[in-house]
Backbone as a chain_set.jsonl record, in Angstrom:
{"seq": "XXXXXXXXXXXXXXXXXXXXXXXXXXXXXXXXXXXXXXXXXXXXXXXXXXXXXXXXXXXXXXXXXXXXXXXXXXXXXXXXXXXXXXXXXXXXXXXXXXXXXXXXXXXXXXXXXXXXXXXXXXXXXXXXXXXXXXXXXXXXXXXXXXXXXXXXXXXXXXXXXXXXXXXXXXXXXXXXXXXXXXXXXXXXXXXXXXXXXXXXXXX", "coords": {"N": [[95.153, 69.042, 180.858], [97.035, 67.469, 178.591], [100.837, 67.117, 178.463], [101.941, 67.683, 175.21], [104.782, 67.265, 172.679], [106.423, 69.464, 171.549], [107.14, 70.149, 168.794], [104.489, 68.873, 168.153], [102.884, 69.977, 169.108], [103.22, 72.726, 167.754], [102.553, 72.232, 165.277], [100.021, 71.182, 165.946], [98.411, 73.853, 166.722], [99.38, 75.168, 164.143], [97.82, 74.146, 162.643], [95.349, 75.003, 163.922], [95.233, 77.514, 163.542], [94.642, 77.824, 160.796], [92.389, 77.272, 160.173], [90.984, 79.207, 161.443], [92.022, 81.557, 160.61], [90.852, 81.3, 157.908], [88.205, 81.099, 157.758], [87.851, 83.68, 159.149], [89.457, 85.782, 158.259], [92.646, 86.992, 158.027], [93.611, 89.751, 159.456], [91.463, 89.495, 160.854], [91.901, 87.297, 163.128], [93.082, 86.285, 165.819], [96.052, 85.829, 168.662], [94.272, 85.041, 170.541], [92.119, 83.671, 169.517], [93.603, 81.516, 168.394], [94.231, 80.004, 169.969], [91.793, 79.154, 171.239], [90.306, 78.16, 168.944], [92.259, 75.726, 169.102], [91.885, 75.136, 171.308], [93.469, 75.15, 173.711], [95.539, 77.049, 176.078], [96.34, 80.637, 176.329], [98.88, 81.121, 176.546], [99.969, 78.615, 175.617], [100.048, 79.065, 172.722], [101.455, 81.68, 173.095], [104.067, 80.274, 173.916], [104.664, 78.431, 171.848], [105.201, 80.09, 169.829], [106.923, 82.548, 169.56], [106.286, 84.904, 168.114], [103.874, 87.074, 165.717], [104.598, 86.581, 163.182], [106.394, 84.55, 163.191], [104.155, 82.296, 163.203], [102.532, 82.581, 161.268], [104.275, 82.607, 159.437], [104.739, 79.685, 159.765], [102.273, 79.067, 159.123], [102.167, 79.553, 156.717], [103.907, 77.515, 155.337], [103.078, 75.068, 156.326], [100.002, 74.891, 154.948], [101.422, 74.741, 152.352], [102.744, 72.359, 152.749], [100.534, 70.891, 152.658], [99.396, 70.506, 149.794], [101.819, 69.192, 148.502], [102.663, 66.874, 149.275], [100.431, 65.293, 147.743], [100.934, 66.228, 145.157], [103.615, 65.463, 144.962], [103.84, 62.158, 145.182], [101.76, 62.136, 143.063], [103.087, 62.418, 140.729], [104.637, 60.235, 140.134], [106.305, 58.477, 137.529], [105.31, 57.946, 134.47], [103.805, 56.635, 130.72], [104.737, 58.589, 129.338], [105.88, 62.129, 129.641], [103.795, 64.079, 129.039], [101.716, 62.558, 130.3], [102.654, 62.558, 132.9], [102.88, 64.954, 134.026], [100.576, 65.751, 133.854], [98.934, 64.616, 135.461], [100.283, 65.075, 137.607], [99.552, 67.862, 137.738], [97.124, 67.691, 137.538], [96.502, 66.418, 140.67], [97.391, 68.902, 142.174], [95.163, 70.226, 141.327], [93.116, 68.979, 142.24], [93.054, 69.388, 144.873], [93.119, 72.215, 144.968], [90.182, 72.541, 144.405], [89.03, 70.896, 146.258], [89.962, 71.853, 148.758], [89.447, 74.923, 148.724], [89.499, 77.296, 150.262], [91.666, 76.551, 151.803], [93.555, 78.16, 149.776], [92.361, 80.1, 149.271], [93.383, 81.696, 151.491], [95.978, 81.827, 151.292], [96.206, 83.807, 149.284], [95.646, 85.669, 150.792], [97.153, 86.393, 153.15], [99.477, 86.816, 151.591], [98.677, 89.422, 151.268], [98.192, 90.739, 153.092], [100.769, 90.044, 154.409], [102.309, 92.204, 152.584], [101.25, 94.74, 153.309], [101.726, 94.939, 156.104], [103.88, 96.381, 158.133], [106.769, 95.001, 158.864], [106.033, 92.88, 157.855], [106.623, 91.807, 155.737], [108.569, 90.694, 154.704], [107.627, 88.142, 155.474], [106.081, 87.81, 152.467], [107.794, 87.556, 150.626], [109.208, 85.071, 151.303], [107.255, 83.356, 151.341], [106.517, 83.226, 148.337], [109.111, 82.841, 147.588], [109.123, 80.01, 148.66], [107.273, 78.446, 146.89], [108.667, 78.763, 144.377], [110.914, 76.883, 145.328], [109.868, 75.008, 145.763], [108.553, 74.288, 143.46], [111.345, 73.555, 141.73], [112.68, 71.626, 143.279], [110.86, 69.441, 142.794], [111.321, 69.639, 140.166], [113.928, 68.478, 139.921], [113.973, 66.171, 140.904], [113.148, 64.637, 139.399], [113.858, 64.835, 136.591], [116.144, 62.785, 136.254], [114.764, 60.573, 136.649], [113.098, 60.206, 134.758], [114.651, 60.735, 132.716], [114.792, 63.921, 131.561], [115.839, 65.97, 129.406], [115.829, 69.902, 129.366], [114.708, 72.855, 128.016], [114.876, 75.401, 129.116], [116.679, 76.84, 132.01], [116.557, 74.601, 134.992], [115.745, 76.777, 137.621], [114.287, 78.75, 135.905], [112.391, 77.887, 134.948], [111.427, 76.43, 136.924], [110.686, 78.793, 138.525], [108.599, 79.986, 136.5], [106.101, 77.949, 136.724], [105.626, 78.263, 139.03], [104.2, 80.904, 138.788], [102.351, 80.185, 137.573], [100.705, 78.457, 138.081], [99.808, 79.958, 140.592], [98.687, 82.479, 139.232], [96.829, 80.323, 137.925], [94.973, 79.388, 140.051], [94.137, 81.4, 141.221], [92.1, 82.103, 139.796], [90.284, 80.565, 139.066], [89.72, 80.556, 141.716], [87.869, 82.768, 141.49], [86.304, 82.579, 138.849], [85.783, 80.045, 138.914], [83.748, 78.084, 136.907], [83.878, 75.196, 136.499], [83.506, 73.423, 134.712], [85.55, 74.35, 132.249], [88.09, 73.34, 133.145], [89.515, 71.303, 132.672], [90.171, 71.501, 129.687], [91.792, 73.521, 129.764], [94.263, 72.44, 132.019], [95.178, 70.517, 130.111], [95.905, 72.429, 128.482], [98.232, 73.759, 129.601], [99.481, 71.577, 130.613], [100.524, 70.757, 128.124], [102.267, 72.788, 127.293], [104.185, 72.534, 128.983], [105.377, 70.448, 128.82], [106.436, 71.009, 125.564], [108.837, 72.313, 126.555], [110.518, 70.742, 127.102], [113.223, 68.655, 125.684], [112.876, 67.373, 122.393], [112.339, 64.026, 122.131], [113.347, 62.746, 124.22], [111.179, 62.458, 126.283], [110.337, 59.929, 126.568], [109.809, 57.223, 128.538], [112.868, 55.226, 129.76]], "CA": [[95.528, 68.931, 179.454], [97.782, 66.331, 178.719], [101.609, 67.8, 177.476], [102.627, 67.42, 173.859], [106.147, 67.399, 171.992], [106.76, 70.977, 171.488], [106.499, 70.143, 167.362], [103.163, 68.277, 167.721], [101.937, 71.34, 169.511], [102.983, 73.885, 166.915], [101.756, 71.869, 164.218], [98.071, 71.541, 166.55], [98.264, 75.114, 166.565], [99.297, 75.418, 163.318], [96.273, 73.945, 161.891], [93.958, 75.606, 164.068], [95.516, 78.492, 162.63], [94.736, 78.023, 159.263], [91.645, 77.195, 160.175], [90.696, 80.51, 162.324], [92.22, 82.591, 159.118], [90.273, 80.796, 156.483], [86.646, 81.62, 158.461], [87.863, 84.825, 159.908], [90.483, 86.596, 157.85], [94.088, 86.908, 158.872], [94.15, 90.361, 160.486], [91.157, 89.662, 162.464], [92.577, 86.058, 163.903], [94.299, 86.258, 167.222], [96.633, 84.585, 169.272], [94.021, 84.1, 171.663], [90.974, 82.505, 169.044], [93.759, 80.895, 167.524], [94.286, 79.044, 171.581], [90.315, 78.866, 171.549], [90.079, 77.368, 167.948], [92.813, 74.694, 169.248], [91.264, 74.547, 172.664], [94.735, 75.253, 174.38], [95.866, 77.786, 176.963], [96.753, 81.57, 175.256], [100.248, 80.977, 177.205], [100.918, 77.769, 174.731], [100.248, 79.761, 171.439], [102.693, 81.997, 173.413], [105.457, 79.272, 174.289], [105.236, 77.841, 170.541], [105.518, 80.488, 168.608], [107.097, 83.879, 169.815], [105.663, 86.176, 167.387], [103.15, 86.541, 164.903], [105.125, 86.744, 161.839], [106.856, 83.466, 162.663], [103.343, 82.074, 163.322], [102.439, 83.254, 159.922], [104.651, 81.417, 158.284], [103.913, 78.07, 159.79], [100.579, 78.62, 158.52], [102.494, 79.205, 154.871], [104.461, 76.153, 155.021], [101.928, 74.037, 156.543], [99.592, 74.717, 153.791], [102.301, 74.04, 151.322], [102.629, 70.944, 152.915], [98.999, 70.292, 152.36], [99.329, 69.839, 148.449], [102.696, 68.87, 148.071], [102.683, 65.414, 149.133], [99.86, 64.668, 147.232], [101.724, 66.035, 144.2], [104.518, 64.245, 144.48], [102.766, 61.003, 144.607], [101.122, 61.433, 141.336], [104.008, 62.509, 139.661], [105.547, 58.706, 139.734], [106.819, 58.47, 136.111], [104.286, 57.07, 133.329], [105.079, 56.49, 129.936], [104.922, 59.589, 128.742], [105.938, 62.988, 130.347], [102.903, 64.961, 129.0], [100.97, 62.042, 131.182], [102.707, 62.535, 134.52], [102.569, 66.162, 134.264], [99.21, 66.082, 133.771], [99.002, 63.547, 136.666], [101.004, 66.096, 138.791], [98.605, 69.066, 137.788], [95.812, 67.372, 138.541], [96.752, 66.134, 142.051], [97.399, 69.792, 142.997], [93.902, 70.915, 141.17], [91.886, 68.447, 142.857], [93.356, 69.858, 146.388], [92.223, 73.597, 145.136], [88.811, 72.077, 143.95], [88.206, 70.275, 147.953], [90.089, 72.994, 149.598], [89.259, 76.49, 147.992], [89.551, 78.351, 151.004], [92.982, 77.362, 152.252], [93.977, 78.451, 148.766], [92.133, 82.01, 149.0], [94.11, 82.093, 152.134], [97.391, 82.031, 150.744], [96.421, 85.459, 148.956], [95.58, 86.907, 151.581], [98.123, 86.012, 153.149], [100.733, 87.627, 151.108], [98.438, 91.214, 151.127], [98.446, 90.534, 154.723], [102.228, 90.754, 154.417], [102.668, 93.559, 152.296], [101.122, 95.529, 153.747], [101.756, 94.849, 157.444], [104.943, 96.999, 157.811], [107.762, 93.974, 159.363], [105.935, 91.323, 157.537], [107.031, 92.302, 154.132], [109.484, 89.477, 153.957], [106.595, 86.67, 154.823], [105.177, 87.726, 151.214], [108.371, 87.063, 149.992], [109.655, 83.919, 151.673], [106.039, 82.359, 150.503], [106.723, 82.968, 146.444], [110.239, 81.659, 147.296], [108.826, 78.74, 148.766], [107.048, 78.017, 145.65], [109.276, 78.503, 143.583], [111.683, 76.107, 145.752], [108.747, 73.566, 145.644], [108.886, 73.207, 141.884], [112.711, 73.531, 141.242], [112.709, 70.069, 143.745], [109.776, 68.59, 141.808], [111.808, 68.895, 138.539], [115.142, 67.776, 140.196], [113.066, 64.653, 141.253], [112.084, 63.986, 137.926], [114.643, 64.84, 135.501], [117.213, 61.504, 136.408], [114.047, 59.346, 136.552], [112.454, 60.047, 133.195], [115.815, 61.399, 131.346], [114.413, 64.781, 130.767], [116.504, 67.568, 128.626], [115.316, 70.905, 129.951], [115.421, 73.587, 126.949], [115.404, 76.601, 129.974], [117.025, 76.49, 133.215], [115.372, 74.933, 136.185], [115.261, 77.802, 138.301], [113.52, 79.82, 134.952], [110.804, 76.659, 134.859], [110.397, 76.428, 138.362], [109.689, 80.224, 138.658], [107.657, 80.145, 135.331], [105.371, 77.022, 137.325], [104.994, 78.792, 140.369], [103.462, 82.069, 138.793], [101.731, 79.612, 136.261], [100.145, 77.611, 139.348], [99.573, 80.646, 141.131], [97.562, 82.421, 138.578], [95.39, 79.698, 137.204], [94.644, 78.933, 141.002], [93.131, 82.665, 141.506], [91.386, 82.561, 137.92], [89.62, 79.431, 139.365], [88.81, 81.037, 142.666], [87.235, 84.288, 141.363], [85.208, 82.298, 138.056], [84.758, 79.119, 139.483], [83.346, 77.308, 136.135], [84.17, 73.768, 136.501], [84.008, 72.458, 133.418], [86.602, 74.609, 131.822], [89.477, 73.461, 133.535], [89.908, 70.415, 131.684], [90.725, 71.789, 128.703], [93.392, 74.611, 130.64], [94.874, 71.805, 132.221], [95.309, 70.035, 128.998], [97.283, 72.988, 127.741], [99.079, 73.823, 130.664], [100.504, 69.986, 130.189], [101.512, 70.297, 126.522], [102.673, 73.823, 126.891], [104.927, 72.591, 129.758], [106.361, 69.016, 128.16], [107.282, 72.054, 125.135], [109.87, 73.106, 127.583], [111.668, 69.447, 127.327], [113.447, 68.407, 124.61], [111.84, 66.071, 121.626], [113.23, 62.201, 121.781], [113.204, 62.53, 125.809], [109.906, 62.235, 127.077], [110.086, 58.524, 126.758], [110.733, 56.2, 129.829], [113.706, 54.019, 129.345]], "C": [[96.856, 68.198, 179.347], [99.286, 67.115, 177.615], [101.971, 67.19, 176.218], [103.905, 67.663, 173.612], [106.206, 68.643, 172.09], [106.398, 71.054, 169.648], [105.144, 70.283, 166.92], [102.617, 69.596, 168.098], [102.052, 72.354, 168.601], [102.412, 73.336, 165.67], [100.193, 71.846, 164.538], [97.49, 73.088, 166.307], [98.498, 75.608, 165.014], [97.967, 75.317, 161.968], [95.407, 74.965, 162.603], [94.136, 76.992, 163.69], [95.138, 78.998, 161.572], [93.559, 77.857, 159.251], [90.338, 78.256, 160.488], [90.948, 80.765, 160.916], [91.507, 82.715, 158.691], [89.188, 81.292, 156.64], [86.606, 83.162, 158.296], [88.652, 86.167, 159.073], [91.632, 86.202, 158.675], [94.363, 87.973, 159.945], [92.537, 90.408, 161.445], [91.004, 88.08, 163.272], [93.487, 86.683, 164.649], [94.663, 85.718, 167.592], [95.385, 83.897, 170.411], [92.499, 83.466, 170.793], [92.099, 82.203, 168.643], [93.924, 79.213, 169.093], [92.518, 78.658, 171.59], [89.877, 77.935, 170.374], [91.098, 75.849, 168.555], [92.521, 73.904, 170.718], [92.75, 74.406, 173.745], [94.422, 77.046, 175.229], [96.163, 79.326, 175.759], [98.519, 81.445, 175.568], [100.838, 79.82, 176.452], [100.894, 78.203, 173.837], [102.166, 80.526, 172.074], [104.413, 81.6, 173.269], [105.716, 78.934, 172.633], [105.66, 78.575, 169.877], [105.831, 82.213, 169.677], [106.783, 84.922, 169.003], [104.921, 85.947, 166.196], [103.511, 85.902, 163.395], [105.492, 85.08, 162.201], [105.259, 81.921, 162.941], [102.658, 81.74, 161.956], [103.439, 82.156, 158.74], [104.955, 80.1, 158.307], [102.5, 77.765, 158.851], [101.082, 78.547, 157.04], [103.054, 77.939, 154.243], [103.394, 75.158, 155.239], [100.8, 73.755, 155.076], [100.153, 74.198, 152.171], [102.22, 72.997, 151.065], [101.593, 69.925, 152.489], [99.142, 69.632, 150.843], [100.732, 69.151, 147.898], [103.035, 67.404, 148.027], [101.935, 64.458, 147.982], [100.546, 65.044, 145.749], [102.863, 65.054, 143.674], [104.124, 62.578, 144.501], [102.101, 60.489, 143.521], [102.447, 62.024, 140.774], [105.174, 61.506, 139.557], [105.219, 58.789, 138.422], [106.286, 57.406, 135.25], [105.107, 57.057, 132.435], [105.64, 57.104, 129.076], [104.904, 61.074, 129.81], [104.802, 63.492, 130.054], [101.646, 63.648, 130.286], [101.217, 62.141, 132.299], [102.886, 63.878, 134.582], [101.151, 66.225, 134.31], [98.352, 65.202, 135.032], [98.764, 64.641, 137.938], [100.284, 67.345, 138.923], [97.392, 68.689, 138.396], [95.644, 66.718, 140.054], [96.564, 67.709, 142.729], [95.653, 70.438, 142.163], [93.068, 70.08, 142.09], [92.057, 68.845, 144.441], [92.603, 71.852, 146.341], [91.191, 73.496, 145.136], [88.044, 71.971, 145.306], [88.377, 71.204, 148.597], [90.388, 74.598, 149.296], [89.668, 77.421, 149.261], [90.89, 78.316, 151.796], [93.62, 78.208, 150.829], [94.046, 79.588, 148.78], [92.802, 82.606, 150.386], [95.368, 82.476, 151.679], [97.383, 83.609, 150.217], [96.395, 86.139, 149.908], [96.489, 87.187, 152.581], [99.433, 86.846, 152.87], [100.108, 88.84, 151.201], [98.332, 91.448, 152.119], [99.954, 91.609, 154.987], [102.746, 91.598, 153.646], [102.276, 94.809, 152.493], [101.199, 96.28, 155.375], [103.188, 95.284, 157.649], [105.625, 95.519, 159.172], [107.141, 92.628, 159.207], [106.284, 91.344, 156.184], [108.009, 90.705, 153.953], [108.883, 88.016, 153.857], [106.304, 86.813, 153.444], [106.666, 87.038, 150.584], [108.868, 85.742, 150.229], [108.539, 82.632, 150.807], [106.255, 81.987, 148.981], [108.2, 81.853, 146.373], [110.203, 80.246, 147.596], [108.13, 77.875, 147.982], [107.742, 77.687, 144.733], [110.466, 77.317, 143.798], [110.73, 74.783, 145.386], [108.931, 73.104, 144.309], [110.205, 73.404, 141.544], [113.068, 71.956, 141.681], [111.809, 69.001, 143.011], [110.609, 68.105, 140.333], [113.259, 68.084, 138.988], [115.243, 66.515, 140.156], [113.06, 64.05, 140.213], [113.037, 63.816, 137.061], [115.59, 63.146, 135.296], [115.995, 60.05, 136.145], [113.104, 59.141, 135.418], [114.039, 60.403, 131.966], [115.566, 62.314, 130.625], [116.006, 65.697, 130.533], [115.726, 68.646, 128.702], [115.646, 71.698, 128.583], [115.677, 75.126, 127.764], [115.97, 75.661, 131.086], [116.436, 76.031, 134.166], [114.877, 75.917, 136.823], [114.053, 78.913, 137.452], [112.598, 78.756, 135.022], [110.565, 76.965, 136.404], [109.508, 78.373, 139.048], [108.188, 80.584, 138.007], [106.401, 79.443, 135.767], [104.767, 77.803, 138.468], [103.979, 80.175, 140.209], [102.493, 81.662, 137.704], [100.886, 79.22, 137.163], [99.188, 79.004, 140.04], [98.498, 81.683, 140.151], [96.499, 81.819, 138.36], [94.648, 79.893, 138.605], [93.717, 80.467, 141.625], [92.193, 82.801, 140.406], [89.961, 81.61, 138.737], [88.59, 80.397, 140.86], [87.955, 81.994, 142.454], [86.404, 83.505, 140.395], [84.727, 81.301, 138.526], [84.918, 78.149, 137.863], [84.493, 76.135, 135.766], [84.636, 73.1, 135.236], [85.277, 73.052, 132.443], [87.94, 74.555, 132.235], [89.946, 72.525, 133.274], [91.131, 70.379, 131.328], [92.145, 72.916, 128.864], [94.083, 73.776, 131.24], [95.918, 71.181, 131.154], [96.865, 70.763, 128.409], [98.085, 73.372, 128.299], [100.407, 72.724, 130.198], [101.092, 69.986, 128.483], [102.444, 71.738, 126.427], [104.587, 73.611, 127.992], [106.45, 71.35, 129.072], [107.044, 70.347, 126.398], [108.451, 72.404, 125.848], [110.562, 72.083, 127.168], [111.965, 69.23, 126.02], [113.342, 66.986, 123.682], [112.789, 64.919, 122.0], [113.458, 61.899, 123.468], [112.366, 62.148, 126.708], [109.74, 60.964, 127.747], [110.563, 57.953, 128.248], [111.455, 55.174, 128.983], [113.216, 52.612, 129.589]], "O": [[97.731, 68.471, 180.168], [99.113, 67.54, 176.472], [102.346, 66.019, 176.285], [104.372, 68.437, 174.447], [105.888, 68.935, 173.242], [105.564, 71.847, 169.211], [104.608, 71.012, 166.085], [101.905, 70.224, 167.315], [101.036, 73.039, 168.485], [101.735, 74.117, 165.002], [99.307, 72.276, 163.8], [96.399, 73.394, 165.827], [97.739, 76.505, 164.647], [97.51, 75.96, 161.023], [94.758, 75.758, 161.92], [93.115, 77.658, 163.515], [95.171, 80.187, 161.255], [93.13, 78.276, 158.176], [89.192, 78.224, 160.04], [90.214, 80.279, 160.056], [90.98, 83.827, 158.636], [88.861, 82.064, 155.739], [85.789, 83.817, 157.649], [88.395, 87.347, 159.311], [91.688, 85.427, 159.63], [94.981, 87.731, 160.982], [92.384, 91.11, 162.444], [90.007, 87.825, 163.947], [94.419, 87.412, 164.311], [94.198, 84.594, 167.406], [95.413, 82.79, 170.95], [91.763, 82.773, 171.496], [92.054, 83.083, 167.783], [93.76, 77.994, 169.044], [92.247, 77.591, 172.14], [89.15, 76.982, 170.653], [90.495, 74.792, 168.37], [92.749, 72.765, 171.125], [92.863, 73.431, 174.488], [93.525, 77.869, 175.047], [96.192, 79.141, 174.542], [99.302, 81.729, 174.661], [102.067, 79.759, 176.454], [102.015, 77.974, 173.382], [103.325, 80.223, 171.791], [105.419, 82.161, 172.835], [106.831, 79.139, 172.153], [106.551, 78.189, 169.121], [104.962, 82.784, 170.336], [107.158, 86.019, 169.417], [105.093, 84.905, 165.564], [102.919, 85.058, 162.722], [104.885, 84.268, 161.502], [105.535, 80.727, 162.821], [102.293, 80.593, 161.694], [103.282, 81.4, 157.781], [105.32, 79.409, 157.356], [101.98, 76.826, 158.248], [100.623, 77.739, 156.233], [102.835, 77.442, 153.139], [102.911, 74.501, 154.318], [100.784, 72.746, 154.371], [99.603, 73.589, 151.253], [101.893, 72.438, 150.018], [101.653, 68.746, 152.14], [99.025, 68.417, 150.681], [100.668, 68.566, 146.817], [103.538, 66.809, 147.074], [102.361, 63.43, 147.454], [100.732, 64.036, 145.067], [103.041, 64.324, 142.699], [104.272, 61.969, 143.442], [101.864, 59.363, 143.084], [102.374, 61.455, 139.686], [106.294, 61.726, 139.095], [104.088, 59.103, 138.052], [106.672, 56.237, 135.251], [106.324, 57.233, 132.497], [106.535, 56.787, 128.293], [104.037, 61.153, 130.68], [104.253, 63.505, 131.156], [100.83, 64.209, 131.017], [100.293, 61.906, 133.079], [103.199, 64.058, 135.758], [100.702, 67.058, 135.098], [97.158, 65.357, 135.29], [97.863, 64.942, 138.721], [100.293, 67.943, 139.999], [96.799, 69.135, 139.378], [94.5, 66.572, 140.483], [95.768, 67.862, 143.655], [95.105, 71.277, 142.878], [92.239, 70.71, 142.747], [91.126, 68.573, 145.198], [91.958, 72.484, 147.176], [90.665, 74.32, 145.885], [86.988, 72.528, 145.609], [87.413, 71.72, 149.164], [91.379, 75.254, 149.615], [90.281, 78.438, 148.935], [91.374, 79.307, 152.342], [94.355, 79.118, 151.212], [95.029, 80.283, 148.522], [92.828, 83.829, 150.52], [95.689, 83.66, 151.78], [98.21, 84.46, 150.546], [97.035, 87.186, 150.003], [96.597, 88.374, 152.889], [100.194, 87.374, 153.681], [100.97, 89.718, 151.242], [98.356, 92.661, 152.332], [100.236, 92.75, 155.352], [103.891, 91.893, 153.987], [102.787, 95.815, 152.001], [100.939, 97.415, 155.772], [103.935, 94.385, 157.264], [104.969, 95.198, 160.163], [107.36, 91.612, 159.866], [105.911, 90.308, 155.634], [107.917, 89.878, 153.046], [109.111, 87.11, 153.056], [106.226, 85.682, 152.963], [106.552, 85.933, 150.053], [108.993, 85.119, 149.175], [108.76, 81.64, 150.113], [106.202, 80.861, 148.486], [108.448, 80.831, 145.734], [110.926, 79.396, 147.074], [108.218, 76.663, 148.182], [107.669, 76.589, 144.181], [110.976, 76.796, 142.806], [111.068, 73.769, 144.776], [109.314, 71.989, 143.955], [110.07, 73.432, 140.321], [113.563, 71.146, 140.898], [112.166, 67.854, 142.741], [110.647, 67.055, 139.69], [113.6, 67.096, 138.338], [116.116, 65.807, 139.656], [112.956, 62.824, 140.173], [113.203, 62.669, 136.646], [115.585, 62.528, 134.231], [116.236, 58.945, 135.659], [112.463, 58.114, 135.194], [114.187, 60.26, 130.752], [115.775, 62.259, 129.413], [116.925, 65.931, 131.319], [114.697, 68.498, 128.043], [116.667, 71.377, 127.974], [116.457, 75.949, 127.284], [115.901, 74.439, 131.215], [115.575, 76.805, 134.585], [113.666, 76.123, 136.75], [113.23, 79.637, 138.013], [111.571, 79.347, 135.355], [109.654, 77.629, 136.899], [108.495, 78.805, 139.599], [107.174, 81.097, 138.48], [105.39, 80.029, 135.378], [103.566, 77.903, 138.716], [103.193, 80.54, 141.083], [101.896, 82.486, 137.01], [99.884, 79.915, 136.993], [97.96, 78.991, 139.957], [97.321, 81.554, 140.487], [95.38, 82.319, 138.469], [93.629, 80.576, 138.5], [92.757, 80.399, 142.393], [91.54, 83.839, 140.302], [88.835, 82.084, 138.884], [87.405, 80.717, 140.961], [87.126, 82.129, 143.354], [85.288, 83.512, 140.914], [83.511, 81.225, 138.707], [85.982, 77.583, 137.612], [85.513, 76.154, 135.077], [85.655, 72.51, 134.879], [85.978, 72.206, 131.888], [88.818, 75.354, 131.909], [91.138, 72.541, 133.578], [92.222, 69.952, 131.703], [93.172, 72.987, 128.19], [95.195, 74.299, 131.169], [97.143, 71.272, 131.241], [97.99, 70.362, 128.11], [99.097, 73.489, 127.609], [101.546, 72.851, 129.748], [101.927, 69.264, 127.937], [103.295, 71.806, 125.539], [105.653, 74.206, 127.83], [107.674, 71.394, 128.952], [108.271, 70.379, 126.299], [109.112, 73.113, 125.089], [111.601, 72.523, 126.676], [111.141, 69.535, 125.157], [113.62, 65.852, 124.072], [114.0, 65.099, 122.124], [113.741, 60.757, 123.83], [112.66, 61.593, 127.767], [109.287, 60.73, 128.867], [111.566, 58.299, 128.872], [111.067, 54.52, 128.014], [113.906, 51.651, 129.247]]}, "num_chains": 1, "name": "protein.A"}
């Protein structure tokens, strides 16, 4: 077996991680299918990652990672904010839409960690990593459209992350396709509300 970086390898492992979970559950994935899902030794899970918890929350970031790029990407600045929000929503819906099941990971995920006595703080690190995700999203944004915020970032980016995080279980449990349109729709006008009138515009 040919050696890798020490990164590339926890990111190899990190996927096959997320991949084991998603099939299997979280508490019955092990270190050693997660070496059999990546086709590695159980002694390199070992070496990369010294314990499960910090294992655990590769797999939370990683997945992060998964939709975030593609967010920021669509949220290059149209000529109206209610259009690149609605841009930016639908980049991360069409990633829950293809990939439903890392998604229903993420919950489980956090009930994983609250209930797994010394993982209690993965559940929390995860929400904060949400909520960090959109506080940077609007930071991004504000200087390059000239928005006026009428709350605080940190109160939007919280408000986004448990806004996101809802619809995104509503979806997994009903499913019906065609109504997410129109919830998108208002998502995006309920959100450009937040900014203040005569701003929206691009200079």
């Amino acid at each position: 077996m040919a050696r890798r970086p020490s990164a590339e390898r926890r990111q190899q492992l990190t996927e096959a991680a997320i991949r084991a979970m998603a099939r299997d559950g979280v508490a019955r994935t092990t270190t050693r299918s997660i070496a059999a899902e990546a086709g590695v030794s159980l002694s390199v899970v070992h070496y990369c990652f010294d314990s499960k918890q910090a294992l655990i929350e590769s797999v939370i970031t990683t997945i992060t990672d998964h939709y975030v790029g593609l967010v920021k990407d669509a949220l290059r600045p149209r000529d109206t904010l209610q259009e690149t929000v609605r841009a930016g929503l639908q980049a991360y819906w069409d990633h829950v839409r293809a990939h439903p099941d890392e998604h229903m990971l993420t919950y489980e995920l956090t009930q994983y960690a609250l209930r797994q006595p010394g993982f209690e703080h993965l559940a929390r690190r995860q929400h904060e990593l949400y909520r960090d995700v959109f506080a940077e999203l609007i930071e991004d944004l504000r200087p390059v459209m000239g928005l006026e915020l009428r709350v605080p970032v940190p109160v939007l980016a919280r408000y986004l992350a448990a806004m996101t995080d809802g619809l995104t279980l509503n979806y997994l449990v009903l499913g019906e396709e065609e109504a997410w349109a129109g919830v998108l729709d208002t998502v995006t006008a309920h959100i450009a509300a937040l900014v203040e009138p005569g701003v929206t515009q691009r200079s």
